[in-house]
NURO-695641 format. One line per 4 residues: number of its first residue (from 1); for each residue x, y, z of C-alpha. Coordinates in steps of 0.25 Angstrom, whole numbers, always signed. Example, Ala and Ser with C-alpha at 12.3 -4.5 7.8 and 13.67 -1.06 7.14 Angstrom:
<pts>
1) +49 -18 +31 | +55 -4 +29
</pts>
This chain:
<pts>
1) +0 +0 +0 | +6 +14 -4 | +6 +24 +7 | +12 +38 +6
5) +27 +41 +4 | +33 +45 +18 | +39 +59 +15 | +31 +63 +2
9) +22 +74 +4 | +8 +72 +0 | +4 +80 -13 | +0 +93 -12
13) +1 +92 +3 | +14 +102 +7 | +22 +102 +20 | +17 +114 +24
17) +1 +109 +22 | +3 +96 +32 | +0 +99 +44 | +7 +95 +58
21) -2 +87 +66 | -11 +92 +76 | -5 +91 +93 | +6 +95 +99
25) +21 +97 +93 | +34 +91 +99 | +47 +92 +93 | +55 +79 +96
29) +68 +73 +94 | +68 +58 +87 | +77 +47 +91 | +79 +34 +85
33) +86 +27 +96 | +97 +39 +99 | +99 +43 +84 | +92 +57 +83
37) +81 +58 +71 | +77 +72 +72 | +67 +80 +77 | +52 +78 +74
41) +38 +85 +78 | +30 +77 +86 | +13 +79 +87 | +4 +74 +96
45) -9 +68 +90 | -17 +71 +102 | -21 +83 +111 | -19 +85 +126
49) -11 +74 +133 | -16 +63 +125 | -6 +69 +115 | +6 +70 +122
53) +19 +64 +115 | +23 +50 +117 | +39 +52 +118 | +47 +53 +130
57) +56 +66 +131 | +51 +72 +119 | +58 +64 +109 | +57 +52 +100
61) +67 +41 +104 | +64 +29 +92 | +67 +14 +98 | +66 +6 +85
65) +59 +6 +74 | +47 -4 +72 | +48 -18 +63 | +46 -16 +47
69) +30 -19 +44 | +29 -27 +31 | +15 -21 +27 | +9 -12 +38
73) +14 +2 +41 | +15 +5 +55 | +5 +14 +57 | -5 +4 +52
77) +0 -8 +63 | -2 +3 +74 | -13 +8 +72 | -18 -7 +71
81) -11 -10 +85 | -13 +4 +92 | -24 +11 +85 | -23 +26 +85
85) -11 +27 +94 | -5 +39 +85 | +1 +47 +96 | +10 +58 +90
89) +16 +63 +75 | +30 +66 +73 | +34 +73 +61 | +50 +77 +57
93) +55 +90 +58 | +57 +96 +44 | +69 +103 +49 | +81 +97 +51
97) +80 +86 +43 | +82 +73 +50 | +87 +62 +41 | +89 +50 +50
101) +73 +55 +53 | +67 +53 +39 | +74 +40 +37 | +68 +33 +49
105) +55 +39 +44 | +57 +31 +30 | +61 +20 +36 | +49 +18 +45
109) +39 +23 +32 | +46 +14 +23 | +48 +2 +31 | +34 +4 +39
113) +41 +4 +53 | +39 +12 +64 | +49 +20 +74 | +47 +16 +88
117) +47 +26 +101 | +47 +15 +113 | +41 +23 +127 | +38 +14 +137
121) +27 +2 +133 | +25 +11 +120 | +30 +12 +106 | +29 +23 +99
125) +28 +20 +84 | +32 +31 +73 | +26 +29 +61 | +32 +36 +50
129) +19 +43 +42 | +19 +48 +27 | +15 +64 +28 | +12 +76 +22
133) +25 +82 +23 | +36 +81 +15 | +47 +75 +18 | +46 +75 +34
137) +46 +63 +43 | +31 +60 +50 | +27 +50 +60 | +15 +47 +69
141) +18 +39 +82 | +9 +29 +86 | +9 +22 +102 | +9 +7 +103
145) +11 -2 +113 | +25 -8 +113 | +29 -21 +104 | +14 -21 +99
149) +18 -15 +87 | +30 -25 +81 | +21 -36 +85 | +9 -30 +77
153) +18 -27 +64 | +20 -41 +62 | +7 -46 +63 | +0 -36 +54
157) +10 -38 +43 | +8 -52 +44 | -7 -50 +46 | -7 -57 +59
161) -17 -54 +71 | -16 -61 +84 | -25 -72 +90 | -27 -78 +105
165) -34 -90 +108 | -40 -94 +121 | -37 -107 +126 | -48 -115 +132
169) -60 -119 +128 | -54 -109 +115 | -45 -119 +110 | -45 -132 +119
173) -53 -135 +131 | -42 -142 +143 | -47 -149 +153 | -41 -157 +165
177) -45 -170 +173 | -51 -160 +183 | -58 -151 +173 | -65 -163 +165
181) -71 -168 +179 | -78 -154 +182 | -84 -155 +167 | -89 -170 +169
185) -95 -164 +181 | -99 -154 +177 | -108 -160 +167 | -112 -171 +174
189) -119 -162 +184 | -125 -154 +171 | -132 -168 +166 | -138 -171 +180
193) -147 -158 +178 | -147 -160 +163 | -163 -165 +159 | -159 -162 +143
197) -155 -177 +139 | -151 -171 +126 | -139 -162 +134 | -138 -171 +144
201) -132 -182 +133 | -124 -170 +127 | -117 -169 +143 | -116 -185 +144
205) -107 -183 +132 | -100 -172 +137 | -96 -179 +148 | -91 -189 +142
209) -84 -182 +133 | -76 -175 +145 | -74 -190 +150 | -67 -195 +140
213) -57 -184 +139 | -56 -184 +155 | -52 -199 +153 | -42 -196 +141
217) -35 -186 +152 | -35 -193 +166 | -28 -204 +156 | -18 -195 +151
221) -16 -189 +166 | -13 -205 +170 | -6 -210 +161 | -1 -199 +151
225) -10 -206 +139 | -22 -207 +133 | -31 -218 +128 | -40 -210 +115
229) -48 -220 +108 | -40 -232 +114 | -28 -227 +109 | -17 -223 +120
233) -11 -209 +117 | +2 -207 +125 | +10 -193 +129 | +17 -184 +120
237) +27 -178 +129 | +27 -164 +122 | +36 -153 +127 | +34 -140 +129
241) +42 -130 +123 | +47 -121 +133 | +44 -106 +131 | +56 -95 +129
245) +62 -94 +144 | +56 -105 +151 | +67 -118 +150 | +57 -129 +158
249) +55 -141 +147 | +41 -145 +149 | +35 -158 +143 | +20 -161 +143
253) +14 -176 +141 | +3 -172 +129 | -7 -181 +121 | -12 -177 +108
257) -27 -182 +104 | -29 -176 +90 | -41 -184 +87 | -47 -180 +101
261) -41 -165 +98 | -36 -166 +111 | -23 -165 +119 | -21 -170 +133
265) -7 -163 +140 | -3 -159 +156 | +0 -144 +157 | +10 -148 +170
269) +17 -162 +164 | +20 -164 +179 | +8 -164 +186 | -4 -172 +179
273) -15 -166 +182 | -13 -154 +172 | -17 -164 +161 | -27 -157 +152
277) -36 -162 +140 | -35 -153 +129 | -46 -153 +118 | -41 -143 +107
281) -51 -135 +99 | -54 -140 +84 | -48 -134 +74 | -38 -127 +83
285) -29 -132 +71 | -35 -126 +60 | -34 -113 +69 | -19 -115 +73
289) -16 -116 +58 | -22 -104 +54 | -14 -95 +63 | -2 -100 +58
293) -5 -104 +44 | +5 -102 +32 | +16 -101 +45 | +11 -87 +48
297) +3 -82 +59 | -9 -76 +57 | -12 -72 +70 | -3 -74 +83
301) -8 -81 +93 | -9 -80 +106 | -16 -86 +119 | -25 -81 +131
305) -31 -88 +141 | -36 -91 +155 | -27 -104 +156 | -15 -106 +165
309) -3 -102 +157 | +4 -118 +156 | -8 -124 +153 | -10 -111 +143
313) +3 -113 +138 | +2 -130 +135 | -13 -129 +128 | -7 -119 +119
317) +5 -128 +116 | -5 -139 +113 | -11 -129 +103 | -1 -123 +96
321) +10 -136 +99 | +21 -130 +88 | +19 -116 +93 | +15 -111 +79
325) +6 -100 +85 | +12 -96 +97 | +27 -98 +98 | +36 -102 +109
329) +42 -88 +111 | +28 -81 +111 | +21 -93 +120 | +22 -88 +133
333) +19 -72 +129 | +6 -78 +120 | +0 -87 +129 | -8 -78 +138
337) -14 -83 +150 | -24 -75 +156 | -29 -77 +173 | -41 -82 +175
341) -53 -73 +177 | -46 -61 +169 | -50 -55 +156 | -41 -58 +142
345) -36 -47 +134 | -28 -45 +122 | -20 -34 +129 | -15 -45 +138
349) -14 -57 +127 | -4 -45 +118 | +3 -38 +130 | +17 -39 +126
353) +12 -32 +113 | +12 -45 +103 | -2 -39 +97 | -11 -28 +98
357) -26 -34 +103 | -34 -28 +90 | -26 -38 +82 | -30 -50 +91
361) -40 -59 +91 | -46 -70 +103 | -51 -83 +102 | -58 -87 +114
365) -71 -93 +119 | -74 -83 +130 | -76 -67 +126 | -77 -63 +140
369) -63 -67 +146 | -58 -56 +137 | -55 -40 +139 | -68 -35 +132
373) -57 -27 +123 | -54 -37 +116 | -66 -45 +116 | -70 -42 +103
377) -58 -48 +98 | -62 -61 +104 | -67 -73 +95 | -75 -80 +104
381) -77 -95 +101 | -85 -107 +109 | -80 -112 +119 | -74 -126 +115
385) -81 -137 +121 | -76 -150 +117 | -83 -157 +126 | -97 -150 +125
389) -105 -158 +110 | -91 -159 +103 | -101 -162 +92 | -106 -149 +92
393) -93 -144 +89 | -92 -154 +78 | -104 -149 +71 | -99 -135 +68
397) -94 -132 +54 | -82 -124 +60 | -73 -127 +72 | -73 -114 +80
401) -58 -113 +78 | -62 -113 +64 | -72 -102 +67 | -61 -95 +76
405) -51 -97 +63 | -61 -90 +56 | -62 -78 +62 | -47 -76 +65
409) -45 -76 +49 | -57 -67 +46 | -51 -56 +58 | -37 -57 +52
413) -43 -56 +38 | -52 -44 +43 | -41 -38 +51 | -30 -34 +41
417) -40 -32 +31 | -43 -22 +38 | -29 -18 +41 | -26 -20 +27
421) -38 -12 +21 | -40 +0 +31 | -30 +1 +41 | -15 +0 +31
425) -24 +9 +20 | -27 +19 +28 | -14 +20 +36 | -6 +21 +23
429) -14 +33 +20 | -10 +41 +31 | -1 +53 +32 | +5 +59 +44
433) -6 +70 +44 | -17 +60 +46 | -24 +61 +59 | -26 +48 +68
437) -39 +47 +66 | -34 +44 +52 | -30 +32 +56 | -38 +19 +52
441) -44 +10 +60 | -36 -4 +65 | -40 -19 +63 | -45 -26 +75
445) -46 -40 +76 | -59 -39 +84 | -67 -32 +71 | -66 -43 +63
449) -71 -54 +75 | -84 -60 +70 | -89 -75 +75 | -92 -83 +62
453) -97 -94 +69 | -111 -97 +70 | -111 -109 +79 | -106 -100 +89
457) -110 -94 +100 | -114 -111 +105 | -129 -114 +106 | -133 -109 +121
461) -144 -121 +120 | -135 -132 +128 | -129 -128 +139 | -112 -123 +138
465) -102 -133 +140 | -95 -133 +151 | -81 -124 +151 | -69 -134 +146
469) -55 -135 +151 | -48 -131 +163 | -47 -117 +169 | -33 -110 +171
473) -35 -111 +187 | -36 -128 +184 | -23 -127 +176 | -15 -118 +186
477) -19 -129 +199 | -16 -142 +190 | -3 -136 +184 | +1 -132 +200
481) -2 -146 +204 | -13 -142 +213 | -27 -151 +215 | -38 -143 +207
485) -50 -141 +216 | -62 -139 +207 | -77 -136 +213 | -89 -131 +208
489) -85 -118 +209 | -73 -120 +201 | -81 -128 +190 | -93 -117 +189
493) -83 -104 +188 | -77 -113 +174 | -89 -111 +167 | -89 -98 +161
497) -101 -90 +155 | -103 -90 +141 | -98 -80 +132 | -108 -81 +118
501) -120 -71 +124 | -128 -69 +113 | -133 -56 +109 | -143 -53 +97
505) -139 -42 +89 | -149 -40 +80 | -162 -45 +76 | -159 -48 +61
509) -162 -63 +54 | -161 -72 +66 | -153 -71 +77 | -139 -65 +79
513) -130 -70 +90 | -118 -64 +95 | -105 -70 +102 | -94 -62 +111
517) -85 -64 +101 | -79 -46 +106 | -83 -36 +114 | -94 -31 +101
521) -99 -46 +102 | -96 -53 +88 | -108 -59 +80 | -109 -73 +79
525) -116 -74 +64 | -129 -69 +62 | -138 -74 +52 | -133 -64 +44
529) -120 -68 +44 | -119 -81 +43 | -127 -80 +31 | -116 -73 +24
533) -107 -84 +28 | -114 -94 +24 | -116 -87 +9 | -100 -83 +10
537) -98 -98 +11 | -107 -102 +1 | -99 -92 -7 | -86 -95 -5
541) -84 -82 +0 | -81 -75 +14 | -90 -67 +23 | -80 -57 +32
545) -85 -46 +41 | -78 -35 +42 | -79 -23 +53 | -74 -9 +56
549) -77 +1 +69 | -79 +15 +64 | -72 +26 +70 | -81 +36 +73
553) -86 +38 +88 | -99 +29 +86 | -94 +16 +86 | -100 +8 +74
557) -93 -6 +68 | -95 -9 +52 | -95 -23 +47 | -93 -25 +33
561) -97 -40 +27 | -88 -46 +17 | -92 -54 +7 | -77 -63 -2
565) -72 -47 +1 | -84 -38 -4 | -93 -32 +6 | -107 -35 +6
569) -114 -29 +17 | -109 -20 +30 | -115 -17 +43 | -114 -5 +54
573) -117 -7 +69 | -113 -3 +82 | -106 -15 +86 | -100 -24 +75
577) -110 -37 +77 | -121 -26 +72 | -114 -22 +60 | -110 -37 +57
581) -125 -43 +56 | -127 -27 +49 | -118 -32 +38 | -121 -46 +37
585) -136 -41 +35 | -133 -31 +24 | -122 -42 +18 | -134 -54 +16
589) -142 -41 +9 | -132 -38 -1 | -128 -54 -3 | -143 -55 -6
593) -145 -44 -15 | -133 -44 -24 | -120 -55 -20 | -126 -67 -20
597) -130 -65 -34 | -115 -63 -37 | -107 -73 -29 | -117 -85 -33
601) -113 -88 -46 | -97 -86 -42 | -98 -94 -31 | -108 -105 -34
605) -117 -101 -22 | -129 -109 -26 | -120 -122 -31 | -110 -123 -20
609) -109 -133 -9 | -112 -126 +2 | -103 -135 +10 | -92 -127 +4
613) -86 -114 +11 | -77 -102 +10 | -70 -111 +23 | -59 -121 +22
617) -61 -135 +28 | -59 -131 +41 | -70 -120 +43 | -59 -110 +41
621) -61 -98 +33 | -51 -92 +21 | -40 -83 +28 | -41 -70 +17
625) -30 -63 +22 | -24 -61 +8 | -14 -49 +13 | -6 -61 +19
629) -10 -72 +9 | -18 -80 +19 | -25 -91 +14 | -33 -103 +20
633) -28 -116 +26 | -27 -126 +15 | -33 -139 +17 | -27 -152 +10
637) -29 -154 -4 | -40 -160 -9 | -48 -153 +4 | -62 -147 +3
641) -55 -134 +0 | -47 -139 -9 | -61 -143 -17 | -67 -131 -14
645) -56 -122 -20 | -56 -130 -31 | -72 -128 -33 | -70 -114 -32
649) -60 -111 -42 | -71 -120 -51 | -78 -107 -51 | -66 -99 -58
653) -72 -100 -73 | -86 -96 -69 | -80 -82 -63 | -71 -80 -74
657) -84 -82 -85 | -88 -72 -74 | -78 -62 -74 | -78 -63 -92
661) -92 -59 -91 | -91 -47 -82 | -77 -42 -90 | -81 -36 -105
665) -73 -43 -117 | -73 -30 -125 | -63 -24 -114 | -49 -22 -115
669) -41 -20 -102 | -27 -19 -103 | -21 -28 -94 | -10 -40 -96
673) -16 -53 -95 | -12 -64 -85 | -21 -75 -81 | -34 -71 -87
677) -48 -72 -93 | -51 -76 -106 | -56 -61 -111 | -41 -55 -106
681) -48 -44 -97 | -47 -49 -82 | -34 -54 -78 | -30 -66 -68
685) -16 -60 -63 | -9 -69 -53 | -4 -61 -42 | +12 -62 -37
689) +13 -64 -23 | +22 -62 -11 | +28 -77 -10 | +31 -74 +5
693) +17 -70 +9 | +14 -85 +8 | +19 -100 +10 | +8 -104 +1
697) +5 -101 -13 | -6 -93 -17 | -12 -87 -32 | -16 -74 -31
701) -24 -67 -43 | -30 -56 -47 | -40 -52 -57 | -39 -39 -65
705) -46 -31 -76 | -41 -21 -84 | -30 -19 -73 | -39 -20 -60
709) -39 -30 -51 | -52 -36 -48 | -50 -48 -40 | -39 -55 -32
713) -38 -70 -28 | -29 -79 -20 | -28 -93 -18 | -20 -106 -16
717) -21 -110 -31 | -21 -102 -44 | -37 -104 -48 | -41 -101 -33
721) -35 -88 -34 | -39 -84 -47 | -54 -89 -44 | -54 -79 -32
725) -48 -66 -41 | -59 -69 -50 | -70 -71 -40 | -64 -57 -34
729) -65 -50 -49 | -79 -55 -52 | -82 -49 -39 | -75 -35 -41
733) -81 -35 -56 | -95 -37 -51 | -96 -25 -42 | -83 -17 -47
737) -89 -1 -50 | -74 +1 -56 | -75 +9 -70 | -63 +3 -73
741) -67 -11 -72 | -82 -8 -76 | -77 -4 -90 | -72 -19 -93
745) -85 -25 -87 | -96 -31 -95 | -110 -23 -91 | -116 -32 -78
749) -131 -36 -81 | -140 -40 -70 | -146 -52 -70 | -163 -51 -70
</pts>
């Protein structure tokens, strides 16, 4: 993206016709370490005390200079990790000229770095600014907390966010010889008052659920083995690797049960009693992959719970056992073990400055343990219950880590196309002279957080389950070898309160439910929504929501429905759930009116299996971060994908006959032909790309008449791609208003 040259003036803008910025005037002295720069003007941005200058004894003492940015220019990354936080402008006196001045404000425009003023836990960031003025060094000063900003750089070039996980009932469920007993009980005493036969059979099976994994641990516990399926499963003596600075060899006796998806291991090796019985999530595979796809992170990864910090530390071993997510040298920093009874909070989970809180996301099965700040970037998910109707589980199209996967890629996809679109656009516009209120608005993760699961919240019908795995305060006492002493009270204070309240929002077609998925409540599917999804997958084609807070004084929140990229409907409320049903509603409208007319005979909507989807074979959905060349897992060959692509680029002669009709044979545009159709006019050129952008190769195409570009496709294979640049050109030439293109365009008739 161009921005402007650094000491170029502006045409018809003289030196003497830019103003200086408003506030008070200092003249200080600039240091890059002990070297003298010169002299500059320093001007506050805001009046009274709020405007008082950041530097200690009146001049400007540089530390360092910030790392290179590949992509994003440093006032873009801090206004996304410390929005508004412009505290001053310094501009170069004209006279004397200072030489060793002007080449550090080249190298910092050139090489978008930064120079840095360290006082106290703050870092004082100039950013060197294009002006007005000829030929005279500018630079605003931005405030961010320290080492929050070399963390951030890298993750916004590589277009990585950061993700914590809960632990239990999230990801696994534990539980203990002691903790099985209390459910067993528990239970039994729930069927002696139970007069439903129908869940008093569902209970029976429960319990013996519980009892046969109970008999799978005591077994373990006796006799380090385990009889599955009359098969005996010895130890796996796995050891721990230490963590940086702690010498102490550790070596745990494990058993691995793939088919049972369970683990059985002893969090103190010494002292029995710390055996657990590890059920671990489905699909937690599929999700671990994803994070880490292709070798590079997506997000980072990180950990907050309740538990006590070595039973923390071994369940997240037995998740992530090569340590691809979390690495040794970041373990003990990432792992965050919260006390029991307080609330979680980003600020906590990021408090030696790895990421800023508007780039984070949560997954966890309870909203309310959480600082109500960050709520709204919570994505709350049903508690898993292994032992609770397992087959209830089974029934659902879509694991919920699948679900969970889900919405990860759609906020990372929403997210920097936001950053791309807006944010980096509008701060490459930007001049010195521009006031902050000029500045655009960040990204944050918690705007683009929408529940696309309808099976949840859980039906209320049945009563919950009972809480699974142990608490922290049971781990603590087992791991210091002490008898645990559970009672009624104990028992009773482990059942929490349920966190899927349900609100109605608004009295449209049927009933819309809500789940506290943020502090503004994020919508589980109304009618009206998951209509559109089920039309986007008939079609092949993805539904995205996409949200933005206006800035004025009256709050309002703008969600914009997209349909394979075009926007088809929008919505305005006071909190974004209201605008979200607003713009499904007027979205199913203009679907009725006019799209489905279009994208039927493209997509084969009235032929097509309806078993086929725009999701992969695991429930996953495409990852469409194309500014990194993210592309979806690949299943092996021969897979239902695999078919399914193959039907698809079927379709690539019926929108080429498509594309010849719309495009007039009597025009002439000059353009060099590459790979294209048979009247010579719309071109198939096959895109180069940057061969260190991705391990895998990939096709790119793009479709162009008479020198325009009208569509863009990518894909794993040649026909794929091009079947997606045209699909994306008979779109563009169906709605385009472009003159330019118009001309070469046959007259569109409409059918009676």
């Amino acid at each position: 993206m161009l921005r402007p040259s650094p000491l170029l003036p502006v045409p018809g803008v003289s030196a003497s016709a830019a103003a200086a910025p408003p506030g008070r005037a200092a003249i200080m002295r600039m240091f890059h370490g002990d070297v003298f720069l010169g002299e500059v003007d320093v001007f506050s941005i805001k009046p009274g005390p709020e405007g008082a200058l950041p530097f200690p004894s009146n001049e400007i003492r540089i530390s360092h200079l910030s790392p290179a940015s590949e992509r994003c220019p440093p006032l873009a990354i801090l206004q996304t990790i410390a929005p508004f936080s412009v505290r001053c402008k310094l501009q170069a006196r004209p006279l004397p000229p200072h030489p060793s001045l002007h080449r550090l404000y080249i190298t910092c425009f050139n090489e978008y770095k930064s120079a840095v003023v360290v006082v106290g836990d703050e870092e004082l960031h100039l950013v060197a600014m294009p002006s007005k003025v000829e030929k005279i060094p500018c630079f605003w000063c931005c405030s961010v907390r320290v080492g929050l900003y070399a963390a951030s750089v890298g993750m916004l070039n590589l277009r990585c966010l950061a993700i914590v996980f809960d632990l239990d009932e999230t990801l696994i469920v534990a539980n203990t010889m002691r903790s099985f007993e209390s459910r067993i009980e528990m239970l039994s005493r729930r069927m002696d008052i139970e007069d439903d036969p129908v869940r008093v059979a569902g209970m029976s099976a429960e319990i013996k659920r519980y009892i046969e994994d109970r008999e799978l641990l005591k077994e373990f516990i006796d006799t380090d083995t385990v009889t599955d399926n009359g098969r005996i499963v010895g130890t796996q003596k796995e050891e721990v690797q230490p963590m940086p600075g702690v010498q102490e060899r550790l070596v745990r006796p494990v058993i691995r049960l793939p088919e049972r998806n369970a683990i059985l291991t002893r969090i103190n090796p010494e002292i029995r009693d710390t055996s657990v019985f590890v059920k671990l999530r489905p699909a937690w595979e599929d999700l671990r992959s994803y994070l880490t796809a292709k070798g590079r992170k997506r997000f980072e990864v990180y950990v907050c719970t309740m538990a006590e910090r070595d039973y923390a530390l071994e369940i997240w071993r037995l998740l992530d056992p090569e340590a691809n997510l979390i690495s040794l040298n970041n373990l003990s920093d990432r792992v965050v073990c919260v006390k029991a009874g307080s609330k979680k909070s980003l600020q906590h989970v990021f408090r030696d400055g790895g990421c800023h809180p508007k780039m984070a996301m949560v997954i966890d099965d309870r909203l309310q343990v959480w600082d109500e700040k960050d709520q709204h970037r919570v994505h709350v998910v049903p508690a898993y219950a292994p032992y609770y109707a397992p087959q209830a589980k089974m029934a659902n199209a879509v694991p919920v880590l699948c679900v969970a996967r889900n919405v990860a890629c759609n906020v990372r996809g929403g997210f920097f196309r936001e950053f791309d679109e807006n944010l980096l656009k509008k701060v490459f516009e930007l001049l010195y002279e521009n006031e902050l209120l000029d500045l655009p608005y960040a990204p944050d993760v918690g705007d683009y957080l929408v529940c696309e699961d309808p099976n949840f919240p859980q039906s209320n019908k049945d009563p919950a389950p009972i809480p699974e795995g142990m608490s922290g305060a049971e781990v603590e006492k087992r791991l210091n070898g002490r008898a645990y002493q559970a009672d009624q009270k104990q028992i009773s204070s482990s059942i929490r309160p349920p966190d899927d309240a349900r609100v109605p929002i608004r009295g449209t077609l049927g009933s819309s439910n809500v789940q506290p998925n943020g502090g503004s409540m994020a919508i589980v599917p109304s009618l009206f929504v998951m209509v559109l999804q089920e039309i986007g997958r008939l079609c092949n084609s993805k539904v995205e929501f996409r949200s933005t807070v206006s800035t004025s004084k009256i709050t309002q929140f703008s969600v914009e429905v997209l349909f394979s990229n075009e926007k088809i409907g929008n919505g305005i409320g006071k909190t974004r759930d209201e605008a979200q049903v607003q713009a499904a509603e007027k979205a199913l409208q203009n679907l009725q009116s006019n799209y489905l007319s279009y994208v039927a005979p493209i997509a084969g909507v009235l032929n097509k299996d309806t078993s086929k989807s725009s999701r992969n074979g695991n429930g996953f959905l495409e990852d469409d971060l194309d500014s990194d060349g993210d592309t979806a897992m690949q299943e092996p060959s021969g897979s239902k994908s695999e078919q399914k692509d193959h039907s698809n680029v079927d379709r690539l002669p019926s929108v080429l006959s498509l594309i010849r009709e719309l495009v007039r044979h009597d025009a002439t545009p000059d353009i060099s032909i590459s790979d294209c159709l048979e009247d010579q006019h719309v071109v198939f050129r096959d895109q180069v790309r940057n061969p260190g952008s991705a391990t895998n190769e990939e096709y790119h195409f793009q479709v162009e008449l008479a020198g325009q570009i009208l569509g863009n496709g990518i894909g794993v294979n040649k026909d794929f791609a091009k079947l997606q640049a045209a699909e994306d050109a008979l779109r563009f030439l169906k709605t385009t208003t472009d003159p330019q293109i118009k001309k070469h365009l046959r007259p569109i008739r409409c059918s009676s």
